[in-house]
C-alpha positions in Angstrom: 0.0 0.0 0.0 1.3 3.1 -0.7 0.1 7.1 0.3 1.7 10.2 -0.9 4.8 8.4 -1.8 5.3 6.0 1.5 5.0 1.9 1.0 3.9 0.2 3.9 6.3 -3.2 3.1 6.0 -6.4 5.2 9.4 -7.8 7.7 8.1 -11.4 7.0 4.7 -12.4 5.5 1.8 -10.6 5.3 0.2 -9.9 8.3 2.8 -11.2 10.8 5.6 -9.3 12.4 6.9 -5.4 11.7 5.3 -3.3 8.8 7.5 -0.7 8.0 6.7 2.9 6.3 9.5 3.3 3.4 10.2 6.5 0.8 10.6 5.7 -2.6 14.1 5.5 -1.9 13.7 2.3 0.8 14.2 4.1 3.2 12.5 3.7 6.4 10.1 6.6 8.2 8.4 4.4 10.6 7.4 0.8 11.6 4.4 -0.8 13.3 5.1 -3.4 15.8 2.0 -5.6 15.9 3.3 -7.6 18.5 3.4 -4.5 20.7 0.8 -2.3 19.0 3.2 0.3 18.6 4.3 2.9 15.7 7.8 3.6 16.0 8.0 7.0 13.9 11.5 8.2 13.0 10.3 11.5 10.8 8.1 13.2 13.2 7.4 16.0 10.1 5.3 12.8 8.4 3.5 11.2 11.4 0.1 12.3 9.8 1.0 10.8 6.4 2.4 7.7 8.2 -0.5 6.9 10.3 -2.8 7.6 7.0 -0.9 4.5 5.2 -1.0 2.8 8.2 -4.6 2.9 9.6 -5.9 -0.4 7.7 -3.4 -2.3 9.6 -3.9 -1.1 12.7 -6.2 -2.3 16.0 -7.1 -1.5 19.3 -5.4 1.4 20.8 -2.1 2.1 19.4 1.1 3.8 20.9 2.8 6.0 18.7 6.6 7.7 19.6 10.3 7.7 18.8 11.8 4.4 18.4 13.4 2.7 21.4 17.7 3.1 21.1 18.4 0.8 18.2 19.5 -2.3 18.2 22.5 -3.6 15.8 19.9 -5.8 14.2 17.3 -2.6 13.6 19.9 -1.1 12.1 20.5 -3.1 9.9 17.4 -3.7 8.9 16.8 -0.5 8.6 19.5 0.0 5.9 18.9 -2.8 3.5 17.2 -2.1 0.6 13.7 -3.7 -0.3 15.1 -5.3 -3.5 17.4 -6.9 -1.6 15.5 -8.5 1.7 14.6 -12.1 1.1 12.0 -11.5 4.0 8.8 -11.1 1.6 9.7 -13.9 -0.4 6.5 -16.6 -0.2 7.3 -20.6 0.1 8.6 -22.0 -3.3 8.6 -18.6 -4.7 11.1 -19.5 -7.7 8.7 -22.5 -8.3 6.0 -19.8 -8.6 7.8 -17.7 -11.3 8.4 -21.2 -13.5 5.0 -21.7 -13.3 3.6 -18.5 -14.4 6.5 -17.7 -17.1 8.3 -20.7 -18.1 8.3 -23.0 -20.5 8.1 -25.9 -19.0 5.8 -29.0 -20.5 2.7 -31.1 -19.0 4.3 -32.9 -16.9 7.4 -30.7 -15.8 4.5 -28.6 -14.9 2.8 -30.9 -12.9 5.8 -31.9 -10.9 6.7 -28.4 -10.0 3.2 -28.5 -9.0 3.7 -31.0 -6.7 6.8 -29.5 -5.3 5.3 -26.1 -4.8 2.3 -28.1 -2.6 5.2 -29.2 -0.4 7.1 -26.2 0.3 3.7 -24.5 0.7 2.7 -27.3 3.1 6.2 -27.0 5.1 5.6 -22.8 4.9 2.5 -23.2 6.3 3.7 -25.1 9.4 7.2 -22.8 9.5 5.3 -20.1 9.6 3.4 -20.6 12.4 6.7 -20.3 14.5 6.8 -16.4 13.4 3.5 -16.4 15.7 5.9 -17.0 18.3 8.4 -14.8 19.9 12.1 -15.1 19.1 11.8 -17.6 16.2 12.4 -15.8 12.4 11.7 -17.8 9.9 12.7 -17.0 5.7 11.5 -18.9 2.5 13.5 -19.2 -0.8 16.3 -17.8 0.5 19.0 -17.1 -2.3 18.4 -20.6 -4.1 20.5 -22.1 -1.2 17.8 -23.2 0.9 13.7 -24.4 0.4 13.5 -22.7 4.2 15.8 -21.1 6.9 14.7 -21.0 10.5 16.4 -19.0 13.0 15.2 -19.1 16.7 16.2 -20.0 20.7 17.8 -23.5 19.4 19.2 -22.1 16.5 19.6 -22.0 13.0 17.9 -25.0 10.7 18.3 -24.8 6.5 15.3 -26.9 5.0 15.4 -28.7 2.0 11.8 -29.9 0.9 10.9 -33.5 -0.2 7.2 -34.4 -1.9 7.0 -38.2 -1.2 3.6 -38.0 -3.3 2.2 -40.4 -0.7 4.6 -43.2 -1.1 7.0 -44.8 1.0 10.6 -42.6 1.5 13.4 -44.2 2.4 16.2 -42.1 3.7 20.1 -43.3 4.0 23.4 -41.6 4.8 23.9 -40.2 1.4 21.1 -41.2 -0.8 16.8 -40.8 -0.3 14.3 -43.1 -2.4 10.8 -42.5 -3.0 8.4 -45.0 -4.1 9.9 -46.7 -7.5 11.9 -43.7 -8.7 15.5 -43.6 -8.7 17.1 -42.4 -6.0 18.4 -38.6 -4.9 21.6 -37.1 -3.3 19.0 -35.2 -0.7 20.8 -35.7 2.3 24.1 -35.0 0.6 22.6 -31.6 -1.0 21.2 -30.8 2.3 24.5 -31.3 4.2 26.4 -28.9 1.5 23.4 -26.3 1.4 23.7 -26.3 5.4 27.5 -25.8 5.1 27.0 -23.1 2.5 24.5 -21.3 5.1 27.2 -21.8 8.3 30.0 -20.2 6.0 27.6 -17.1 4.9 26.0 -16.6 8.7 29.3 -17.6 10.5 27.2 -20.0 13.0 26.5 -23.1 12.9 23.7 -24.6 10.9 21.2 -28.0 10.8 20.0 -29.6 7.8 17.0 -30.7 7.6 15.1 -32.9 5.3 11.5 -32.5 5.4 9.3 -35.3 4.0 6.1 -33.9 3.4 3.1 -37.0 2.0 4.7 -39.6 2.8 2.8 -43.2 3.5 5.7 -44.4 5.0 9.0 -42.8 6.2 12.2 -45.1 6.9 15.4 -43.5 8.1 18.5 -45.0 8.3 19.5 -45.1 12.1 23.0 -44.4 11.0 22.2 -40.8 9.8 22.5 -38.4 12.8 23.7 -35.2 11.2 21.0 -34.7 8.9 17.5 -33.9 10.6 14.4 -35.6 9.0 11.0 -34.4 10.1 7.6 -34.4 8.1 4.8 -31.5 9.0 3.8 -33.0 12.2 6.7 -33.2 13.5 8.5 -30.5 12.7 7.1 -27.9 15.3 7.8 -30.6 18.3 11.4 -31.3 17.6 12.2 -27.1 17.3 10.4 -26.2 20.5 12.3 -29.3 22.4 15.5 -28.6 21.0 18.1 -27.1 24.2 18.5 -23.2 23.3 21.9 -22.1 22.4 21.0 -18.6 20.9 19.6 -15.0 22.9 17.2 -13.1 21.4 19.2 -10.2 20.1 21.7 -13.4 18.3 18.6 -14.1 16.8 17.7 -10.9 15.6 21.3 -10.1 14.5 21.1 -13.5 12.5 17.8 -12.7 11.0 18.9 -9.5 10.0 21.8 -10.8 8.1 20.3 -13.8 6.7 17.4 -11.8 4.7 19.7 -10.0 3.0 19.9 -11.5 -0.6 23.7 -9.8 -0.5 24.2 -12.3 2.1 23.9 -15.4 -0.4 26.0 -14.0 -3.0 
């Protein structure tokens, strides 16, 4: 939405988290804090236009002031340009770009298809975290990871599998599904996770997560690659021991939306 110039742009997706009030230039004038019902207006000259572009957003009684003192994270988010934050960015979003502009035939469409359901399926659930407080979560991120979740245990890089409701059988270096040939998954997720950990500078968790599968088999040998399915996946994050604070979550966050970051 936009009002005399100022975009109201989302810090995750829609309807979750900050909203913040950019110029045409990206930079930011203001943000809403739905969590705390607060504006925090850093060009006092444009609160009346800011609160005009924010009033369909807004409910109950909201506070309005001068940002708290920064934090490191804030001001970074603060500087990065909206072309360049990967926190807008929807589940399977390159998937939705081949789909509305490529070339691809019947049944390269229908696969992609399938794969979108999964990611969508797996962002619906990752998501849901966002609803609660110190967990960030990103989609698509930089064509290195399906999903990237940040929060009190840590950070987790997703890669995606449709099992299209047959059995998945996953080993040390190799996944099967049904009676198709099998995949390097946990291999690619282990190299995508140790892509991540060099770009963040923390350590990382791969994850493989089956979505529609009848029946899941992993190997018990594989321990360094996490496999978890939809209904499972929220359990094993909010059980897993915390090893980051909130602000090392917010300073991760920060750094990882950054498509810059990935480069």
């Amino acid at each position: 939405m936009a009002s005399r110039g100022l975009k109201v742009l989302p810090s995750g997706r829609p309807g979750r988290g900050r909203l913040y009030v950019n110029l045409p230039d990206g930079r930011a004038v203001a943000w809403y804090d739905r969590r705390a019902n607060r504006i925090s207006v850093l060009a006092d000259e444009r609160r009346e236009e800011i609160l005009t572009v924010l009033r369909p957003y807004l409910t109950g009684t909201v506070a309005i002031g001068p940002p708290p003192v920064p934090t490191a994270a804030d001001l970074l988010r603060l500087a990065l340009p909206p072309d360049e934050d990967l926190a807008p960015n929807r589940p399977g979003e390159e998937l939705l770009g081949e789909l509305a502009h490529g070339s691809a035939g019947t049944r390269a469409r229908h696969r992609l298809r399938q794969e979108l359901m999964a990611r969508q399926r797996m962002g619906e659930v990752l998501d849901a975290l966002a609803e609660v407080e110190d967990w960030r979560v990103l989609h698509s991120v930089g064509g290195i990871a399906d999903h990237l979740i940040i929060g009190p245990p840590g950070i987790f890089c997703l890669r995606t599998v449709q099992a299209r409701r047959q059995r998945a059988v996953v080993g040390d270096l190799l996944l099967a599904v049904g009676r198709t040939g099998p995949t390097p998954a946990p291999r690619t997720a282990r190299l995508e996770a140790a892509y991540a950990a060099r770009a963040l500078s923390a350590s990382v968790t791969p994850v493989l997560a089956v979505v529609d599968a009848n029946r899941l088999e992993v190997t018990p040998t594989l321990r360094d690659v996490r496999v978890l399915t939809p209904s499972t996946t929220t359990p094993f994050l909010m059980n897993t021991p915390t090893t980051l604070k909130p602000p090392d979550v917010e300073a991760l966050y920060a750094t990882a939306r950054d498509r810059r970051t990935w480069q």
